[in-house]
C-alpha positions in Angstrom: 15.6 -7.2 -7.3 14.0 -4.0 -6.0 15.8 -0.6 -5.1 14.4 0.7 -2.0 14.3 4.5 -0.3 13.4 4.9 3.2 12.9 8.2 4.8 13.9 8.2 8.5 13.8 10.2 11.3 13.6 10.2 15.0 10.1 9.4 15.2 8.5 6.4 16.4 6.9 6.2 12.6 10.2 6.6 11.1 11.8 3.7 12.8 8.9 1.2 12.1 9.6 2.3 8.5 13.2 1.2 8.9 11.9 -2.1 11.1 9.5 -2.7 8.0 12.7 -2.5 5.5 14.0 -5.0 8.0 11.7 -7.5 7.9 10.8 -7.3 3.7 14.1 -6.9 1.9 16.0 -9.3 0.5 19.2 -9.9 1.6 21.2 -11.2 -1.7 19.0 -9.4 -3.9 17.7 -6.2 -3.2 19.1 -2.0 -2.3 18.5 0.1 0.2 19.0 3.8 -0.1 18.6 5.6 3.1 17.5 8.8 3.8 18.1 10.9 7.0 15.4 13.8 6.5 16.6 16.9 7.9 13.7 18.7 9.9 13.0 16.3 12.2 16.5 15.5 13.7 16.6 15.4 17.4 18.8 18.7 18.8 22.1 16.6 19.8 21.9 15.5 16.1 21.0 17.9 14.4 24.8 19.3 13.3 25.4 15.6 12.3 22.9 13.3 10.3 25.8 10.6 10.7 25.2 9.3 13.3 21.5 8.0 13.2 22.7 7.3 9.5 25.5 4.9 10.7 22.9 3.4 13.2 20.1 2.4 10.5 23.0 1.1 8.4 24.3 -1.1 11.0 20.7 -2.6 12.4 20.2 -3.5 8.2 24.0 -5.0 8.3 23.2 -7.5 11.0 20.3 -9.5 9.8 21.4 -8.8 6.2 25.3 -8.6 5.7 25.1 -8.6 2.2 22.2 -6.3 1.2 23.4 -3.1 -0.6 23.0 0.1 1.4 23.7 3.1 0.6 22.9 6.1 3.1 22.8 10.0 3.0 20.8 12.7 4.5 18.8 15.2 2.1 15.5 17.7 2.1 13.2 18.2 4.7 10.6 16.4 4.5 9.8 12.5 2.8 8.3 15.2 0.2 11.5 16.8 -1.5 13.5 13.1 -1.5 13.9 12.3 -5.3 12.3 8.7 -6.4 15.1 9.0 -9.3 16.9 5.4 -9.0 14.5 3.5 -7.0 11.7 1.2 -7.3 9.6 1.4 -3.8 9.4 4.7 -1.5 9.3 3.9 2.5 8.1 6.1 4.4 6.9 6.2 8.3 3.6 8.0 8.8 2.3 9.8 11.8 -1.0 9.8 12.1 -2.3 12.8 13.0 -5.6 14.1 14.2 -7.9 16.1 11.6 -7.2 19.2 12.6 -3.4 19.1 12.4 -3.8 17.3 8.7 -5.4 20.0 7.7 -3.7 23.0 9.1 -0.3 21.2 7.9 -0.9 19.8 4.8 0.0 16.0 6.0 3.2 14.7 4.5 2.7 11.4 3.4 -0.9 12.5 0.8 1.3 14.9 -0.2 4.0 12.2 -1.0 1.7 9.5 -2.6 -0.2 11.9 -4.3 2.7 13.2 -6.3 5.3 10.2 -6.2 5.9 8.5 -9.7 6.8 5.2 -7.7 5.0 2.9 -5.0 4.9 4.3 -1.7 4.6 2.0 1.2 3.6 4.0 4.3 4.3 2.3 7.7 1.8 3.7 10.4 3.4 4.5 13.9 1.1 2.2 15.6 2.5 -0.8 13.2 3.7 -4.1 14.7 4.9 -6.6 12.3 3.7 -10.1 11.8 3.1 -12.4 9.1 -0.5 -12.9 6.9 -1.4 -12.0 3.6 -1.5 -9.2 1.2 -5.0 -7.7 0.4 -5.3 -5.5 -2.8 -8.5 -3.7 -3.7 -9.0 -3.3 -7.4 -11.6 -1.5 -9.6 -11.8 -0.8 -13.3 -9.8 2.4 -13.5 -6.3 1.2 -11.0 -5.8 -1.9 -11.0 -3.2 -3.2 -13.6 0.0 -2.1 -11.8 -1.7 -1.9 -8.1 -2.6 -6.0 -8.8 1.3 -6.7 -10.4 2.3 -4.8 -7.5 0.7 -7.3 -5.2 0.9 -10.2 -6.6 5.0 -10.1 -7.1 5.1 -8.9 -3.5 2.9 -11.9 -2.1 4.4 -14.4 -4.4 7.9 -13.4 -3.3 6.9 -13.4 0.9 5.3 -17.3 0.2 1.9 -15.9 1.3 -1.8 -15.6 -0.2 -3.3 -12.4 -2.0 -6.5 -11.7 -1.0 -8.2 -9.4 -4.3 -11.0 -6.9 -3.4 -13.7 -5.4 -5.1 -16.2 -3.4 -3.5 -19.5 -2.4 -5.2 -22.6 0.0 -4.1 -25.6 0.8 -6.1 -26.2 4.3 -7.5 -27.9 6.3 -5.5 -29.7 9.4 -5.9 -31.5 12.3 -3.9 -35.0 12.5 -3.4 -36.9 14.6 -0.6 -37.5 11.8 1.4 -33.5 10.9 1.5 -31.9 8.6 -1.0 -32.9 5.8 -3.1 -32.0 3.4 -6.0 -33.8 0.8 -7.7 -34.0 -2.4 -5.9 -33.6 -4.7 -9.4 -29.7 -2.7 -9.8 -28.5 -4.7 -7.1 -28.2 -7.6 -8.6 -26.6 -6.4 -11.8 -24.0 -4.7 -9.8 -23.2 -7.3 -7.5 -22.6 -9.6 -10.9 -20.9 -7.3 -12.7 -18.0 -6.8 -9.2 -17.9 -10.7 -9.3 -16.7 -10.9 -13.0 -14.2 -8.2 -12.6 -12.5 -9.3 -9.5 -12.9 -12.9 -11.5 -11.1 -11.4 -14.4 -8.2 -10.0 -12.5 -7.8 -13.3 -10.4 -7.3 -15.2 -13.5 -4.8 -12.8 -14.7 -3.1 -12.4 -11.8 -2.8 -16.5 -12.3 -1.4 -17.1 -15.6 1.1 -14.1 -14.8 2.2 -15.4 -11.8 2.6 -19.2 -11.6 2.1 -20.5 -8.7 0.7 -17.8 -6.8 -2.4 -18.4 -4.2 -5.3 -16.4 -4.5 -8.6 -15.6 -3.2 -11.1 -13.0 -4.1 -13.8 -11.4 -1.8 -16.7 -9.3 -3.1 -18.4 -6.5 -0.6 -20.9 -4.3 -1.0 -20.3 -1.0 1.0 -17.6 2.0 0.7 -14.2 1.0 -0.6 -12.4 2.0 2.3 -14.5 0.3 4.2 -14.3 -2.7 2.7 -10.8 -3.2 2.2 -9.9 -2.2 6.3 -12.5 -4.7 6.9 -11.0 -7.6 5.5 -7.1 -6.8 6.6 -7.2 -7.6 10.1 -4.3 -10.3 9.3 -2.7 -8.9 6.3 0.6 -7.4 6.5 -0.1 -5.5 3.6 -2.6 -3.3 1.7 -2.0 -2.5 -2.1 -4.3 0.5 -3.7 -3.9 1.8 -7.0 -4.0 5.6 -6.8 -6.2 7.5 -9.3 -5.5 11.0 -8.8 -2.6 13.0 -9.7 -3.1 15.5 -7.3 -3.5 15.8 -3.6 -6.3 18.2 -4.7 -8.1 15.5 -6.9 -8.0 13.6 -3.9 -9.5 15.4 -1.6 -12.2 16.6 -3.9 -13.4 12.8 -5.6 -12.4 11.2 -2.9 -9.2 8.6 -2.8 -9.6 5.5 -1.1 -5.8 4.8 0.1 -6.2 9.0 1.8 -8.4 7.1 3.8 -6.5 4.1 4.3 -3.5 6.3 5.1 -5.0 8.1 7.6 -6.6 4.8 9.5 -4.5 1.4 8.9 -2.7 0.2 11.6 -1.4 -2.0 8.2 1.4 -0.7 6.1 -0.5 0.4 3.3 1.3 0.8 -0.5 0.0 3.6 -2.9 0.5 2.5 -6.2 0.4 5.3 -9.7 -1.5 3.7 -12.6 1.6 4.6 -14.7 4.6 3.3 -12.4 7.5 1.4 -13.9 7.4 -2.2 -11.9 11.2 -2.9 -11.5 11.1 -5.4 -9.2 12.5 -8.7 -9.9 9.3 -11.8 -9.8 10.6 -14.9 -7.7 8.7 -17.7 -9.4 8.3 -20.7 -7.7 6.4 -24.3 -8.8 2.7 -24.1 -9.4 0.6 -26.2 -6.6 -2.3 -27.5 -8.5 -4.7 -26.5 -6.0 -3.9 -22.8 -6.7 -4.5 -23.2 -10.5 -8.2 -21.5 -9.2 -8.7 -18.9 -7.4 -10.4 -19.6 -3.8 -13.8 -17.3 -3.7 -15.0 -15.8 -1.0 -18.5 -13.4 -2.6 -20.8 -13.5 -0.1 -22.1 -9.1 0.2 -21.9 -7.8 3.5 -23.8 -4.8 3.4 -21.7 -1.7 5.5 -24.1 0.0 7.4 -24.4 3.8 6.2 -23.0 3.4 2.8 -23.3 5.2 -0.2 
């Protein structure tokens, strides 16, 4: 069982977030807490939250009669809707240009930087199908972001696809950048035993689950976008606290954010993992994890 919140609006990116709560939850099993946020109400509206309320309730009632949903309107912003109660925050993200991220301070980094709970952010442009789940893991997020995934894909019936992209240190010399040649190969083993490591334990917790893994050499961000053409989800672990650590170290599901077309879930290394795992019989072909390690170098990386 997991107790979802959506934030919706008016917007185009709000109502894929509902659409996306649509096509995930489980009817007999899971909640649904929705949240009408206040700022962005349309002007014939804006005196009554009901009514778009009573709308989102009824579009969950018909496919899933039986799903508990619970409605209310709260806040202003996705930003000051409490994660108290629930498992998984929904959101719908706009994605602006640069410039108005900046001037604004954009909404959803704000959100996944701060949340204590998954955030799954629904871009505007989203349009849903079915594929795979794709999580990118490194040594520092990847416990809950890889639990995360794996209960998600082994409840949906479909593959996860574990990431791990690797690039050798680099550093600046008058003539530009450079590394030593003999690294490469000692890097490129050392991303094929950890993404081995996590397949393996993705495995025995998860019975029956299929898995692949994929090792690339280039940015993460990169990397990860690059393989998700058919997922219908991405899964990051996040490793700052702040928005401010973010933008400062860099934070590879910003980037995501900002570019997927793919829903894309932010996972905190410390979340509490509610959700209810739907185990189903082992296929002896999936007791091994399907590799896929050939490097790809990404042009300009560093």
């Amino acid at each position: 069982m997991t107790r979802y919140r959506i934030s919706i609006d008016d917007t185009v990116a709000g109502q894929n977030a509902l659409a996306w709560i649509d096509a995930n939850v489980l009817s007999e099993l899971d909640q649904v807490d929705i949240v009408m946020i206040g700022e962005h109400r349309r002007a014939g509206t804006a005196g009554s939250p009901a009514a778009p309320l009573h709308t989102a309730q009824e579009r969950l009632r018909r496919r899933h009669p039986r799903l508990d949903i619970t409605v209310h309107a709260t806040g202003t912003s996705p930003g000051t809707v409490p994660a108290t109660a629930a498992d998984v925050l929904v959101i719908g993200v706009r994605q602006a240009s640069p410039v108005a991220r900046a001037l604004s301070g954009w909404v959803p980094e704000r959100v996944t930087a701060n949340s204590g709970i998954p955030v799954i952010a629904v871009p505007e442009h989203w349009e849903d199908h079915h594929g795979g789940i794709v999580v990118g893991i490194d040594a520092d997020t990847s416990d809950t972001a890889l639990a995360f995934a794996a209960e998600r894909a082994l409840t949906a019936g479909c593959e996860l696809t574990i990431v791990r992209a690797w690039q050798v240190p680099t550093v600046s010399t008058p003539y530009g950048y450079a590394y030593v040649e003999e690294d490469r190969e000692i890097w490129a083993h050392q991303a094929e035993e950890l993404v081995g490591h996590f397949a393996r334990r993705a495995l025995e917790q998860f019975p029956g689950l299929r898995v692949r893994t994929a090792v690339r050499e280039g940015r993460a961000g990169h990397v990860i976008a690059g393989l998700s053409d058919s997922a219908s989800l991405l899964v990051v672990g996040r490793r700052h606290h702040t928005l401010l650590g973010g933008a400062l170290f860099g934070s590879v599901g910003q980037q995501l954010l900002r570019d997927s077309g793919i829903p894309v879930a932010t996972v905190p290394p410390d979340a509490p993992l509610h959700g209810g795992t739907h185990h189903v019989a082992a296929d002896a072909e999936h007791d091994q994890p399907h590799t896929d390690s050939s490097a790809v170098t990404t042009a300009g990386a560093r």
